[in-house]
C-alpha positions as a printed Julia matrix, in Angstrom:
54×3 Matrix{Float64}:
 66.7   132.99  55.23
 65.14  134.5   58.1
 63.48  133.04  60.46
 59.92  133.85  59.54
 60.69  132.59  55.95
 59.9   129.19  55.15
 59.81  127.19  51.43
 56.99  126.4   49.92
 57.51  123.34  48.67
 60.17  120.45  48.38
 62.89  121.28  46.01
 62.99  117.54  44.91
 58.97  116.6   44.75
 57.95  119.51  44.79
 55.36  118.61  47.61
 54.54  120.86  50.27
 54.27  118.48  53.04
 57.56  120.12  54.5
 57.93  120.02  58.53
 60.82  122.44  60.4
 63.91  120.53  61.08
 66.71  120.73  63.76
 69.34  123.22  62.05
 72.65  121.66  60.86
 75.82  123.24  60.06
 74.01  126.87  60.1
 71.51  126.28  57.9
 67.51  126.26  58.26
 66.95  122.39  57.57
 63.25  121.24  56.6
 62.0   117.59  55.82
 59.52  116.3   53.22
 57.38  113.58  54.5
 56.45  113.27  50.95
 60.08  111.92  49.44
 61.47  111.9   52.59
 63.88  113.83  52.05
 65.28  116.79  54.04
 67.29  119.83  52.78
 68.6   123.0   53.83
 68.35  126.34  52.98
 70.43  129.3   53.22
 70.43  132.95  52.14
 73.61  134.34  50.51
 72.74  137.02  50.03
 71.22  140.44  47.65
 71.97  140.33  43.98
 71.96  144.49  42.66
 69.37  145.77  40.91
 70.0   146.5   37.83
 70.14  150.35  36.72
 67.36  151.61  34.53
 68.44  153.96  31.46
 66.33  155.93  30.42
C-alpha cells in the first residue's frame, strides 16, 4: 500500500472507525476502535491481466 491508500473498513467488524497506527515490521498498521483490534496491511504486489482473445 501506498501511503495515500488507506482501508475502508475493519477486516474483522467490518467498521470503519479505523485510526493510523505506528508501522510494525514494514507494514501500514491501523486500529479499530470498534473491536479493538489493529491489523496491518501490505501490498504484494500486481496480479497480470489476463489476455483478451478475440
Amino acid at each position: 500500500m501506498t501511503e495515500r491508500s488507506q482501508p475502508n473498513h475493519c477486516p474483522y467488524c467490518g467498521d470503519d472507525n479505523l485510526w493510523p497506527r505506528e508501522a510494525e515490521q514494514g507494514l501500514s498498521a491501523w486500529e479499530c476502535r470498534s473491536c479493538l483490534r489493529s491489523f496491518g496491511l501490505k501490498m504484494l504486489g500486481m496480479i497480470p491481466r489476463p489476455e483478451v482473445k478475440s
